[in-house]
LUMTIBA-934147 format. One line per field, with one value per atom (N, C-alpha, C): residue in three letters; chain; atom name; x, y, z. Coordinates in nm, 3 decimals, m for minus. Each point is the difference from the previous one (the first is absolute). Layout:
! residues N
type = c(ALA, ...)
mol = c(A, ...)
atom = c(CA, ...)
east = c(X, ...)
north = c(Y, ...)
up = c(Z, ...)
END
This chain:
! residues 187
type = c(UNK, UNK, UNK, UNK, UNK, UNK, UNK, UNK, UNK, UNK, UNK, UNK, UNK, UNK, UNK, UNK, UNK, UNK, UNK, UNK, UNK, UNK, UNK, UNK, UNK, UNK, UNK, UNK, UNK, UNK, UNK, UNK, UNK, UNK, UNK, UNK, UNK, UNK, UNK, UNK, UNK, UNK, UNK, UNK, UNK, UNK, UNK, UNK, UNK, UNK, UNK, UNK, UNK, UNK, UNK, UNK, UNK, UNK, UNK, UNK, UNK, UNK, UNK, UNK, UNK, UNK, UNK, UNK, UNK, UNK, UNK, UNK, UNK, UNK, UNK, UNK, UNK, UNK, UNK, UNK, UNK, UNK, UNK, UNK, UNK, UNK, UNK, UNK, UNK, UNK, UNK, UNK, UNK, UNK, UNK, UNK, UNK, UNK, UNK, UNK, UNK, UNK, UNK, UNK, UNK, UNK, UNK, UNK, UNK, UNK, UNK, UNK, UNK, UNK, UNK, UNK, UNK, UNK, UNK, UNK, UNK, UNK, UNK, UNK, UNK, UNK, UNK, UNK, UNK, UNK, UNK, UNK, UNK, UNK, UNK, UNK, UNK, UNK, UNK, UNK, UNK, UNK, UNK, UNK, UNK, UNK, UNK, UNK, UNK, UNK, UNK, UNK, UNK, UNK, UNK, UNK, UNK, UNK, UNK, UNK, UNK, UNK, UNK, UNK, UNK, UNK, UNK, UNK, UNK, UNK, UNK, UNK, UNK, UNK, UNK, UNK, UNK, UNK, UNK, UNK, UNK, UNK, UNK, UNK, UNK, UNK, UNK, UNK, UNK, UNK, UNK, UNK, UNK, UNK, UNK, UNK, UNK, UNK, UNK, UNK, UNK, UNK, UNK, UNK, UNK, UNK, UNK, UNK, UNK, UNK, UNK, UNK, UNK, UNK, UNK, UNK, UNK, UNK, UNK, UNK, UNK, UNK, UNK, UNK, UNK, UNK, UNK, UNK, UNK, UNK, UNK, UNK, UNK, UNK, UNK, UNK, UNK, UNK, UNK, UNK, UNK, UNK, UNK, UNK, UNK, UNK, UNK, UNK, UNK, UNK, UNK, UNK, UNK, UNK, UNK, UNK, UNK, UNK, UNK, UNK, UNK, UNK, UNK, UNK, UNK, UNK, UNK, UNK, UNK, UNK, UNK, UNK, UNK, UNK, UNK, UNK, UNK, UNK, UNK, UNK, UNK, UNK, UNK, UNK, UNK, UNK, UNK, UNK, UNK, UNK, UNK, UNK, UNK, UNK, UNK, UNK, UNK, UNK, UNK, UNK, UNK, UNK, UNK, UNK, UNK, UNK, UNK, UNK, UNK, UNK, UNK, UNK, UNK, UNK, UNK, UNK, UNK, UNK, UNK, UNK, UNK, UNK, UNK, UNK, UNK, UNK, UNK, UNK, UNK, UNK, UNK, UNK, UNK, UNK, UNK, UNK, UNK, UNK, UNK, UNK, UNK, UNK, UNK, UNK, UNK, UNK, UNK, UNK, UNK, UNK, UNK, UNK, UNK, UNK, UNK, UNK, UNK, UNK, UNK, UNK, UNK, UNK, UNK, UNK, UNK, UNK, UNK, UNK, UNK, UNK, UNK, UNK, UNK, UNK, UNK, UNK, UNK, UNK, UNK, UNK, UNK, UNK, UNK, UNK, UNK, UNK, UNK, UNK, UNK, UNK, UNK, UNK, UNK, UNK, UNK, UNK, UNK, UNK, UNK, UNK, UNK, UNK, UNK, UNK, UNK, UNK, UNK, UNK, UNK, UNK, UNK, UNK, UNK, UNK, UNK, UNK, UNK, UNK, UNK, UNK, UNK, UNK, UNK, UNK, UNK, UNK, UNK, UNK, UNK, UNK, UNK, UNK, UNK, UNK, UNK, UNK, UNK, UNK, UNK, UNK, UNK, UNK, UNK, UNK, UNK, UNK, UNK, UNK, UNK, UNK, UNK, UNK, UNK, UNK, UNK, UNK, UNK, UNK, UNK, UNK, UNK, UNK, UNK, UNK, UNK, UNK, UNK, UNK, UNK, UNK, UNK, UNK, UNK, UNK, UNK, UNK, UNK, UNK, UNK, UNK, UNK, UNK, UNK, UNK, UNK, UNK, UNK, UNK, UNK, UNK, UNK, UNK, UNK, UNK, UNK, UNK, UNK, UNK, UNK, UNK, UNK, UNK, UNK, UNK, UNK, UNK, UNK, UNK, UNK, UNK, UNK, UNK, UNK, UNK, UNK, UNK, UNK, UNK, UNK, UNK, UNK, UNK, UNK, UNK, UNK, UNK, UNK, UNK, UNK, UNK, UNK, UNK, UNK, UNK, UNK, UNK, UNK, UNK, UNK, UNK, UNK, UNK, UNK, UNK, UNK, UNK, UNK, UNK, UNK, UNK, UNK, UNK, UNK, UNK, UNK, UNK, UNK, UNK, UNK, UNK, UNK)
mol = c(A, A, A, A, A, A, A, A, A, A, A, A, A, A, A, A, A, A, A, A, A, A, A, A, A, A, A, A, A, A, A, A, A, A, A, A, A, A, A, A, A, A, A, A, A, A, A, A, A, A, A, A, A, A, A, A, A, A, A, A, A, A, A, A, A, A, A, A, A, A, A, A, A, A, A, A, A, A, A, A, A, A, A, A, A, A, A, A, A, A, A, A, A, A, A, A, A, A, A, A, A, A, A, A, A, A, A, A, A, A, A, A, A, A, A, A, A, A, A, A, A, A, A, A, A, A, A, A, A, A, A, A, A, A, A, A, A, A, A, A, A, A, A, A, A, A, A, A, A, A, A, A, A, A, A, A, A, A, A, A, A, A, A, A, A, A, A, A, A, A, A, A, A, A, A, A, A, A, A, A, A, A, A, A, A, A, A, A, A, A, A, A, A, A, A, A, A, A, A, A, A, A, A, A, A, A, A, A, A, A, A, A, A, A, A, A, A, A, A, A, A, A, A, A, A, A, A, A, A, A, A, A, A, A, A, A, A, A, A, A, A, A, A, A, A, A, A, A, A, A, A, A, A, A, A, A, A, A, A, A, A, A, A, A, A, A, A, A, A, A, A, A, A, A, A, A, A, A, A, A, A, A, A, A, A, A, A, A, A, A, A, A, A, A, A, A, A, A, A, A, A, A, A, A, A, A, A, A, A, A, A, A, A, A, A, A, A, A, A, A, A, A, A, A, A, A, A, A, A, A, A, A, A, A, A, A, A, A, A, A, A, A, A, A, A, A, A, A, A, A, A, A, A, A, A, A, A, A, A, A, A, A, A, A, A, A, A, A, A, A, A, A, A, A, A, A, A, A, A, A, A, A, A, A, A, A, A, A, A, A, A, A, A, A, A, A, A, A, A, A, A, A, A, A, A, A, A, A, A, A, A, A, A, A, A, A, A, A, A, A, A, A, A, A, A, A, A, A, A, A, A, A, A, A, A, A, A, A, A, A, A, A, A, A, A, A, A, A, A, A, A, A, A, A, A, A, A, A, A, A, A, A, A, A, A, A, A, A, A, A, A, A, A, A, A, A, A, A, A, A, A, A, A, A, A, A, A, A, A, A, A, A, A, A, A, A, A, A, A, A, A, A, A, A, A, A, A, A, A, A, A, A, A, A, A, A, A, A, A, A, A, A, A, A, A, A, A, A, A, A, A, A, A, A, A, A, A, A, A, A, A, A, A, A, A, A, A, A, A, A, A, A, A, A, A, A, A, A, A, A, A)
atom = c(N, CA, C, N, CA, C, N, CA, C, N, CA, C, N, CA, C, N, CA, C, N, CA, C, N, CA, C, N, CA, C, N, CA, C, N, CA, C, N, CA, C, N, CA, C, N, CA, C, N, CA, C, N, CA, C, N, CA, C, N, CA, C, N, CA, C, N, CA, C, N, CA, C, N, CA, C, N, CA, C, N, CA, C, N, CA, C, N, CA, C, N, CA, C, N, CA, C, N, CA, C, N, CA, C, N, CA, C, N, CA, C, N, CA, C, N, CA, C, N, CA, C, N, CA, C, N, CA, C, N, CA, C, N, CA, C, N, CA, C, N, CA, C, N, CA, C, N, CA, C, N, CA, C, N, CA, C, N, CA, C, N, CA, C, N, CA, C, N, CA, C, N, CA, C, N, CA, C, N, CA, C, N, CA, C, N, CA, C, N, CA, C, N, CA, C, N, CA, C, N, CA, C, N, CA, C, N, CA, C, N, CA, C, N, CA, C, N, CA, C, N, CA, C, N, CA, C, N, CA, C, N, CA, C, N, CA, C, N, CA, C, N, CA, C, N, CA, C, N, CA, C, N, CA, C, N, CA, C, N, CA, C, N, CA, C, N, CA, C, N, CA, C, N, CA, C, N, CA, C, N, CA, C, N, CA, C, N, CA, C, N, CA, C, N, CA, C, N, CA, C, N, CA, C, N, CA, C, N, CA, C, N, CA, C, N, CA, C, N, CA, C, N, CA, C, N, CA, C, N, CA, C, N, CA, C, N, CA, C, N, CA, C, N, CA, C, N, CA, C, N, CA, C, N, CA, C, N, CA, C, N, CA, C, N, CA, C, N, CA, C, N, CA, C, N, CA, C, N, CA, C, N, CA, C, N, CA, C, N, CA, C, N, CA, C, N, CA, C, N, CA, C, N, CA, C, N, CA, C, N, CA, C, N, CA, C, N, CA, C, N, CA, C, N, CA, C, N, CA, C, N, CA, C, N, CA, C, N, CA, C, N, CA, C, N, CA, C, N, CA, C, N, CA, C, N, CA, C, N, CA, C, N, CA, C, N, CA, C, N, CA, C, N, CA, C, N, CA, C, N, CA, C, N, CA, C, N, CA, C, N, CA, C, N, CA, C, N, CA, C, N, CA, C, N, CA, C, N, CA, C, N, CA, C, N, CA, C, N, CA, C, N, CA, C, N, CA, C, N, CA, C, N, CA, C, N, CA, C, N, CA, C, N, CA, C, N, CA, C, N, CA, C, N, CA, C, N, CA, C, N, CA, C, N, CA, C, N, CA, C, N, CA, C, N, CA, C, N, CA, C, N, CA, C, N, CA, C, N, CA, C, N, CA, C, N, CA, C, N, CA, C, N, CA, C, N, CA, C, N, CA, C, N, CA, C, N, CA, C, N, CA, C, N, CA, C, N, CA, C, N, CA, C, N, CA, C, N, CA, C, N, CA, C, N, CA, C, N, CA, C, N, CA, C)
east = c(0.083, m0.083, 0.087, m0.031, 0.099, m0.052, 0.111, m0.027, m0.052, m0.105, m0.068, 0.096, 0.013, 0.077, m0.080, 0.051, m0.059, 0.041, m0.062, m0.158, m0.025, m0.133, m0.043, m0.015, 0.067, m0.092, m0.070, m0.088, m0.101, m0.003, 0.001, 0.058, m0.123, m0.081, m0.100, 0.001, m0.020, 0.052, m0.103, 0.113, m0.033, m0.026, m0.016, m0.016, 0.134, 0.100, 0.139, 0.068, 0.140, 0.050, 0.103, m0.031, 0.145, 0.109, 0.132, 0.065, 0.089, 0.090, 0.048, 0.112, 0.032, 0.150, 0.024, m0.107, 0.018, m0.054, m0.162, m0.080, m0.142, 0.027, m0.081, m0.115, m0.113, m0.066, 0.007, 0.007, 0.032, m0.080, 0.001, m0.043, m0.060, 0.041, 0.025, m0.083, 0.022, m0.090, m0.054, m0.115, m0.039, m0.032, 0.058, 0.000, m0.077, m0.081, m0.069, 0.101, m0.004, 0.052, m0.143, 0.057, m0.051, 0.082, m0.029, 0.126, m0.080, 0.135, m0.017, m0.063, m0.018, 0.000, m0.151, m0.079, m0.163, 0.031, m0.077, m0.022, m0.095, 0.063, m0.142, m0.082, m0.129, m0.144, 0.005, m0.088, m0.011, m0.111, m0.068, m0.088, m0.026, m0.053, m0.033, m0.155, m0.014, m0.152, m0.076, m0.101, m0.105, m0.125, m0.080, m0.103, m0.113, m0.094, m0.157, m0.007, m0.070, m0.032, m0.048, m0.107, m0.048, 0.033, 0.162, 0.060, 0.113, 0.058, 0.117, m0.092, m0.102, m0.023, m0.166, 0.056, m0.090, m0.100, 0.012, m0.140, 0.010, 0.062, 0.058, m0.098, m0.071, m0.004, 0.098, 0.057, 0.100, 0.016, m0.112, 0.046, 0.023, 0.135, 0.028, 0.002, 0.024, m0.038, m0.060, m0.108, m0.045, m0.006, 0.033, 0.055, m0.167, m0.006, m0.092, m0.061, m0.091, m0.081, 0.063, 0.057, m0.021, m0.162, m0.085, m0.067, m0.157, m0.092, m0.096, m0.054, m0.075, m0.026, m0.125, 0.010, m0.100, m0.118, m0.098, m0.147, m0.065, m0.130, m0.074, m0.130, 0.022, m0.116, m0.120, m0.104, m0.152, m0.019, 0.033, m0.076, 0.104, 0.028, 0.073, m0.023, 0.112, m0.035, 0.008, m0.077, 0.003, 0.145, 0.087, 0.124, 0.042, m0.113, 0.023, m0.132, 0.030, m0.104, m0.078, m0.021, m0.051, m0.120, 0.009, m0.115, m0.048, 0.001, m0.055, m0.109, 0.039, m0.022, m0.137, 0.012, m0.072, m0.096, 0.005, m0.133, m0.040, 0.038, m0.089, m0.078, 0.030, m0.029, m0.105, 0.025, m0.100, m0.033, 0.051, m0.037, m0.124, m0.047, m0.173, 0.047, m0.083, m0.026, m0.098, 0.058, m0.107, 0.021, m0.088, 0.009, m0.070, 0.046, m0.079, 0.050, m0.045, 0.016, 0.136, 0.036, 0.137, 0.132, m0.004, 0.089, m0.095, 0.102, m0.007, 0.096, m0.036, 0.068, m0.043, 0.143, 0.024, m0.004, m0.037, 0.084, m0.033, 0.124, 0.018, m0.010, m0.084, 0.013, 0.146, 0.083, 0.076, 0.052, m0.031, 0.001, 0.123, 0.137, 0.117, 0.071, m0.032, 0.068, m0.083, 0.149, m0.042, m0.056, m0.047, m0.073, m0.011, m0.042, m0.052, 0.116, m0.015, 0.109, m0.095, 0.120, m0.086, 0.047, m0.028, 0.049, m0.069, 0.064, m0.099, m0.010, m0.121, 0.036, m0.084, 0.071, m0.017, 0.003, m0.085, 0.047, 0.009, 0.099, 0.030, m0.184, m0.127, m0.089, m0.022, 0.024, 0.013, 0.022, 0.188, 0.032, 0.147, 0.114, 0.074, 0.127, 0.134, 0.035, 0.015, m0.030, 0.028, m0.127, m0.085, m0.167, 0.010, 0.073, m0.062, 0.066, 0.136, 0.073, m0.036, m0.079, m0.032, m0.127, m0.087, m0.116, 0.053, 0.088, 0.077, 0.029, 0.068, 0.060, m0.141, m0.038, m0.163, m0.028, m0.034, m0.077, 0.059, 0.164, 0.063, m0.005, 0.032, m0.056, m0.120, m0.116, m0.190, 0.020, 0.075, m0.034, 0.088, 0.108, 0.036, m0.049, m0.004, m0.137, m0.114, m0.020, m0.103, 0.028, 0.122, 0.049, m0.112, m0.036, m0.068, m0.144, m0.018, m0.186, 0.053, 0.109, 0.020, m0.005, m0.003, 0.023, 0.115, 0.085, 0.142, m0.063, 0.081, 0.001, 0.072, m0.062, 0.053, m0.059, 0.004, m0.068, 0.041, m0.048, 0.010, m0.064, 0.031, m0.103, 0.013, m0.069, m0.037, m0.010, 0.013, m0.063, m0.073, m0.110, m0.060, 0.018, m0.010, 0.018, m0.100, m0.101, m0.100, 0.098, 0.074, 0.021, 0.139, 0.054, 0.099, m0.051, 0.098, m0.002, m0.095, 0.016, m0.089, 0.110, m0.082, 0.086, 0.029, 0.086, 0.036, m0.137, m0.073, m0.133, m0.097, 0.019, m0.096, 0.049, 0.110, 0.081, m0.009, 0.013, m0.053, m0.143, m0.115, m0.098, m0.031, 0.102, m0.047, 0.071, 0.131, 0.026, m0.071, m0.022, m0.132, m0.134, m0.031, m0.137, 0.046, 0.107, 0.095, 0.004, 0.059, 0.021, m0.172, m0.059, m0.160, m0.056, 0.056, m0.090, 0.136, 0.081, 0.068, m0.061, m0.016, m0.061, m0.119, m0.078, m0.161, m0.026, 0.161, m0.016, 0.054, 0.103, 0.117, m0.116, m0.088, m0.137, m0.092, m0.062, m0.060, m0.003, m0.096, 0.023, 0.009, 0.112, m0.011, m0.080, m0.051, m0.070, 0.034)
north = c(m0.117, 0.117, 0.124, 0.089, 0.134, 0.032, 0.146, 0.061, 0.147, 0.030, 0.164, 0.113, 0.068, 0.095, 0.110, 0.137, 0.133, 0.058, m0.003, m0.009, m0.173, m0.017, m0.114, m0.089, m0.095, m0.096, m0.082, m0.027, m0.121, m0.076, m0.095, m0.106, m0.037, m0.037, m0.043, m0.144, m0.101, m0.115, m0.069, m0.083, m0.086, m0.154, m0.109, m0.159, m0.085, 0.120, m0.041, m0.042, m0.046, m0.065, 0.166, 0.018, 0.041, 0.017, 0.061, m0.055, 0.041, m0.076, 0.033, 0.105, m0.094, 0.091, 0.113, 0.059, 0.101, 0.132, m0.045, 0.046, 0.056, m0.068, 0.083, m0.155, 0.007, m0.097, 0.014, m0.146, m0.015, 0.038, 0.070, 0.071, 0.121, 0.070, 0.109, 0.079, 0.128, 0.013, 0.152, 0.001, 0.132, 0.088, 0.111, 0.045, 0.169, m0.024, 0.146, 0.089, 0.102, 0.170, m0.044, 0.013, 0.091, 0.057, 0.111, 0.087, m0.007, m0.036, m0.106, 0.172, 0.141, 0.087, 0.055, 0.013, 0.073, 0.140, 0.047, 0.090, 0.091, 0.115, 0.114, m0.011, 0.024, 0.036, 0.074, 0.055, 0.067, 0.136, m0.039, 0.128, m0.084, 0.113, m0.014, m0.098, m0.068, m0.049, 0.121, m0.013, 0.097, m0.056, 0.084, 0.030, 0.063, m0.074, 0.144, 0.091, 0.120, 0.081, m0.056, m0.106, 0.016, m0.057, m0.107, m0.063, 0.076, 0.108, 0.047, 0.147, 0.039, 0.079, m0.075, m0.132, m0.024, 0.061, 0.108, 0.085, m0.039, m0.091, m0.029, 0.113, m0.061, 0.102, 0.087, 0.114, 0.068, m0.010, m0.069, m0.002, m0.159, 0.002, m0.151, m0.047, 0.073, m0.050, m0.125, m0.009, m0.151, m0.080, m0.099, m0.091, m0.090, m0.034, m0.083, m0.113, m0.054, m0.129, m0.089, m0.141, m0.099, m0.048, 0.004, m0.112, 0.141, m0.110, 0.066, 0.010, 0.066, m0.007, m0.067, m0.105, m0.107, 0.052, m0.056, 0.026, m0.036, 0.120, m0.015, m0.073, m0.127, m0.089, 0.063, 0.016, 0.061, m0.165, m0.113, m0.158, m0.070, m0.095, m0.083, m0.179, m0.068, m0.129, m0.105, m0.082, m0.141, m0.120, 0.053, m0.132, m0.102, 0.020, m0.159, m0.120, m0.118, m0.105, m0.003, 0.023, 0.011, 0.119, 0.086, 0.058, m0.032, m0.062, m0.092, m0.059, m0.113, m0.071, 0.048, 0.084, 0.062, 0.032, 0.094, 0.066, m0.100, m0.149, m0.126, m0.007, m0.052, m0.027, 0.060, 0.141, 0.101, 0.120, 0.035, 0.125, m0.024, 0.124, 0.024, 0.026, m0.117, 0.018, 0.093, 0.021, 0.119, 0.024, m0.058, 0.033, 0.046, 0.052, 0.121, m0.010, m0.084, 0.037, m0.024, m0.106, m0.043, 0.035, 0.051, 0.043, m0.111, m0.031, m0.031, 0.062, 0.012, 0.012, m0.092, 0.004, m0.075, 0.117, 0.015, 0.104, 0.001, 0.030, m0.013, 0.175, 0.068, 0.128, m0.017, 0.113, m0.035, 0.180, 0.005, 0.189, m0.005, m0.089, 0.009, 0.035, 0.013, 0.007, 0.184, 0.026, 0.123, 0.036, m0.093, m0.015, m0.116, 0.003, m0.120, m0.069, m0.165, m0.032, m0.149, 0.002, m0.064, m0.066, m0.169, m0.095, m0.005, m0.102, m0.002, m0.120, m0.126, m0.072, m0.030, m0.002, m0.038, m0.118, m0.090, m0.114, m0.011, m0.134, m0.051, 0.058, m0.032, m0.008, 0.121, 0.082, 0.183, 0.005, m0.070, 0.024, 0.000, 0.022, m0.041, 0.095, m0.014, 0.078, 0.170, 0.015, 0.148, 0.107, m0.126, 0.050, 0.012, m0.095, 0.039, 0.075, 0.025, 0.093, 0.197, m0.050, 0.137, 0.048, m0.104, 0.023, 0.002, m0.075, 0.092, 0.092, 0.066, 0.130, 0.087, m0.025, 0.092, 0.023, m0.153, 0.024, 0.091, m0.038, 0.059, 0.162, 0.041, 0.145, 0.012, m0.037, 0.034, m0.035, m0.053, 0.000, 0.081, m0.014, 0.142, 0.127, 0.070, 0.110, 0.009, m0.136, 0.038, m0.045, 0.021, m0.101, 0.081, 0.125, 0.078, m0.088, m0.017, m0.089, m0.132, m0.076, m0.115, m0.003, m0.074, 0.009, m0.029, m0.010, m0.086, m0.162, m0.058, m0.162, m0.050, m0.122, m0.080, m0.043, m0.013, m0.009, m0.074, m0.140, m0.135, 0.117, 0.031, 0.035, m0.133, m0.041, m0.131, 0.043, m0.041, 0.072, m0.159, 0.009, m0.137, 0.034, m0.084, 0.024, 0.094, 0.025, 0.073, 0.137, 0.074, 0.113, 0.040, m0.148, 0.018, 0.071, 0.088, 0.087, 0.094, 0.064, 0.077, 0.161, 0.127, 0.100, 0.048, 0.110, 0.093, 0.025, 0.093, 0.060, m0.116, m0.109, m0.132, m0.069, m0.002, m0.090, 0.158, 0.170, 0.045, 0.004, m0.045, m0.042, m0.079, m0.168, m0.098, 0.009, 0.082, 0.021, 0.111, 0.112, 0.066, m0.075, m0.073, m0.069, m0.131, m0.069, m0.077, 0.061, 0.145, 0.103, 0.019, 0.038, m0.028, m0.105, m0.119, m0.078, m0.061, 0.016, 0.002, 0.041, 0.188, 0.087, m0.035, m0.068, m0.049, m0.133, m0.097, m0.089, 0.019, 0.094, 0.025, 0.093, 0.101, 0.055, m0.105, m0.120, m0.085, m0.018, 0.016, m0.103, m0.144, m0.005, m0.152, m0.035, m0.135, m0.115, 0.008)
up = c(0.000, 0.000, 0.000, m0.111, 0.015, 0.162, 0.064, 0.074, m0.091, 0.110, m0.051, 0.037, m0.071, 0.015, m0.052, 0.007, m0.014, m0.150, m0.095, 0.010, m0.023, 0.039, m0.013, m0.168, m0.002, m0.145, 0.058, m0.097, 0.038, m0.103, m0.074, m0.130, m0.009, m0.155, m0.034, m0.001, 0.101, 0.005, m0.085, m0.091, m0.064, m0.012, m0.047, 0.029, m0.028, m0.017, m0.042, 0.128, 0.003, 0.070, 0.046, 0.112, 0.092, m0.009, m0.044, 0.005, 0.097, 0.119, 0.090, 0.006, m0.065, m0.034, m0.055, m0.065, m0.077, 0.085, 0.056, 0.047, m0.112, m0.110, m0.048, m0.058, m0.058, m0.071, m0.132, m0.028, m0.121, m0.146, m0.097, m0.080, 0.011, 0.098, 0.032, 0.106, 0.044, 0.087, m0.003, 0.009, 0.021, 0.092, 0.055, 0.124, m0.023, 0.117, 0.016, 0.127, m0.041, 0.105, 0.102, 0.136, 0.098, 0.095, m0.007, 0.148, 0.120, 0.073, 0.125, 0.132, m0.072, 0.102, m0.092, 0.163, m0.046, m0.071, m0.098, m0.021, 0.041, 0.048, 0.086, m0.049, 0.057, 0.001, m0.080, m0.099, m0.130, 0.063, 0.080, 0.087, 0.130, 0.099, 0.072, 0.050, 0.108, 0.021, m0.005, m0.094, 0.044, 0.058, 0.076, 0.054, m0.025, 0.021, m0.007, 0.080, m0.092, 0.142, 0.086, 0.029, 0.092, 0.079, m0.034, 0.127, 0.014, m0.053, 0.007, 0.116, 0.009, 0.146, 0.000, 0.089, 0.089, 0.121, 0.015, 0.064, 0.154, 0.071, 0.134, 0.091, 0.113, 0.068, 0.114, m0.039, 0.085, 0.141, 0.043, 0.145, 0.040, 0.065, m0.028, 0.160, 0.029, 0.209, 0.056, m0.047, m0.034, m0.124, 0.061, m0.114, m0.037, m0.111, m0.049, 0.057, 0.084, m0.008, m0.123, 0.058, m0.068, m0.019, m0.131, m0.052, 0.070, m0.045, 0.061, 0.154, 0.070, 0.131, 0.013, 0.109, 0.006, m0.002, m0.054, m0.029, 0.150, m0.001, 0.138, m0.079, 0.106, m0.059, 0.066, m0.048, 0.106, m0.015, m0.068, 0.026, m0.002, 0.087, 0.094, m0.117, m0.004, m0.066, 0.122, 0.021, 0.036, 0.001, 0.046, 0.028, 0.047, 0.101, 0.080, m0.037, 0.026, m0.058, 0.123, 0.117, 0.123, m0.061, m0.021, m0.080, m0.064, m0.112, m0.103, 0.079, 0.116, 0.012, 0.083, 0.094, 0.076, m0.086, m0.117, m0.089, m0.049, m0.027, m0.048, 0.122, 0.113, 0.127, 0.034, 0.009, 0.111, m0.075, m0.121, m0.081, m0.033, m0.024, m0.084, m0.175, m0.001, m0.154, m0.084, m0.120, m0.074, m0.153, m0.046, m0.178, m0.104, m0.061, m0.095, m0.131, m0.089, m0.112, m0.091, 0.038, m0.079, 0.116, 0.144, 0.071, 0.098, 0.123, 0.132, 0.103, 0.127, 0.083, 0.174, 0.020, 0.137, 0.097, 0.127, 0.056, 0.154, 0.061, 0.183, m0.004, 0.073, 0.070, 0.142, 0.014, 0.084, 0.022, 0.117, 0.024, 0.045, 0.039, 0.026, m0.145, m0.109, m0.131, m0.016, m0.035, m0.056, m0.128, m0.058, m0.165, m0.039, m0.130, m0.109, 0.020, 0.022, m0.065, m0.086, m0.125, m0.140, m0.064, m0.016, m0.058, m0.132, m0.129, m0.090, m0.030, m0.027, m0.058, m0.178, m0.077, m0.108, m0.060, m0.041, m0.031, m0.126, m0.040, m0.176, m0.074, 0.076, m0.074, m0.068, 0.029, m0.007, m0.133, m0.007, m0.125, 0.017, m0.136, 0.025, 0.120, 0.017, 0.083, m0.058, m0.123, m0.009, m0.010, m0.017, 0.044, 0.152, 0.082, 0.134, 0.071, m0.028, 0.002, m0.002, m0.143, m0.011, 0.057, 0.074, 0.059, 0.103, 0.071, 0.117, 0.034, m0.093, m0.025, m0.009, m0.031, m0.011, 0.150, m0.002, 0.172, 0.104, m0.004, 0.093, m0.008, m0.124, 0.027, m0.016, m0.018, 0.025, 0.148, 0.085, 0.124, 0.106, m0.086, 0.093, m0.054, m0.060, m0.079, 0.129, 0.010, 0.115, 0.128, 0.042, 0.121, 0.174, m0.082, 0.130, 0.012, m0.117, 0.046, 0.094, m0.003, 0.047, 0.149, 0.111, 0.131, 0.026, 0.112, 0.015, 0.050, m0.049, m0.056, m0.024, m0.063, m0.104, m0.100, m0.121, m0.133, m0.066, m0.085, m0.094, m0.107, m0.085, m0.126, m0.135, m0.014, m0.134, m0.128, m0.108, m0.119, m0.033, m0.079, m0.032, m0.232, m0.032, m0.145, m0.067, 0.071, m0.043, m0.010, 0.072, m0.039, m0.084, m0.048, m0.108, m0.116, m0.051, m0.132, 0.042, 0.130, 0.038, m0.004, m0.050, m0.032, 0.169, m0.046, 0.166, 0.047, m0.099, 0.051, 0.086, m0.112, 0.064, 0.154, 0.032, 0.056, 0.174, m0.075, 0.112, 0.090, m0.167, 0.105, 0.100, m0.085, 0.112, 0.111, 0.047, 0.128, 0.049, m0.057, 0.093, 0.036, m0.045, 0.031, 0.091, m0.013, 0.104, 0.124, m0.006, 0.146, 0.063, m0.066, 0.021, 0.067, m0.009, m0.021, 0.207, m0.036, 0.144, 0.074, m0.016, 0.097, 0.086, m0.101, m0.028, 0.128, m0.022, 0.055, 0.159, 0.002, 0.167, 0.063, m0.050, 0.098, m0.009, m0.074, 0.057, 0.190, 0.095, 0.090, 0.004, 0.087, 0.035, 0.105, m0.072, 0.070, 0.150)
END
């Protein structure tokens, strides 16, 4: 193998044989120039205006928040299976119209708190997903009508492919139909 030296060759290698002694391959060889030293930058990096004066606010004293600042839930989720189990157990049931709900009143909780269950029958996971996502904000929207608790909310297939507008009635008439049942007297 030659050694590289300044400036560099590089030999167009061919299917020919080597030859040692000489250093070169046999029927000849063709070599390209490259100089072994960079050549300057031809201009400078440029920039846009609008990243070359970024608009910074001048007062730098405080430094920036990492990320966003945690969200104030007004409705609380369901984490432990001991709840679950309890709103099968001892919750009042109540259904209206393609929604159900489970639910324990409990005046030690400072608000709603709200499980969901959706089942395969609903539809698939990005249907129930997104009827999740619905519910969860139609019920916090109204987290003030709710009592502090605990809350199972159901969807039954009847209210799949149901719009925002539709999907806000059947939890207003759901919240109704709670109200309707927690002022009931008991037996």
């Amino acid at each position: 193998m030659k050694k590289l030296a300044s400036p560099c060759r590089v030999g167009h290698l061919s299917h020919r044989r080597f030859e040692v002694n000489s250093g070169r391959y046999s029927g000849g060889v063709h070599e390209t120039y490259f100089p072994t030293k960079q050549s300057s930058p031809l201009q400078e990096a440029w920039l846009s205006p609008s990243h070359e004066y970024p608009r910074r606010s001048r007062d730098s004293e405080v430094s920036p928040g990492k990320g966003s600042s945690p969200a104030f839930r007004l409705i609380g989720r369901i984490r432990h299976r001991e709840v679950f189990s309890r709103l099968s157990k001892e919750g009042t049931y109540v259904r209206s119209h393609g929604l159900w709900c489970s639910l324990l009143l409990d005046d030690s909780l400072e608000n709603a708190h709200i499980g969901y269950a959706i089942g395969r029958q609903v539809g698939g996971a990005v249907e129930r997903n997104r009827i999740k996502r619905q519910l969860r904000a139609l019920f916090g929207s109204r987290s003030g009508q709710l009592r502090p608790g605990w809350y199972l909310i159901g969807v039954t297939p009847k209210a799949t492919g149901s719009t925002w507008n539709q999907l806000g009635t059947l939890v207003d008439r759901l919240i109704g139909q709670i109200e309707a049942k927690i002022s009931q007297p008991t037996p």
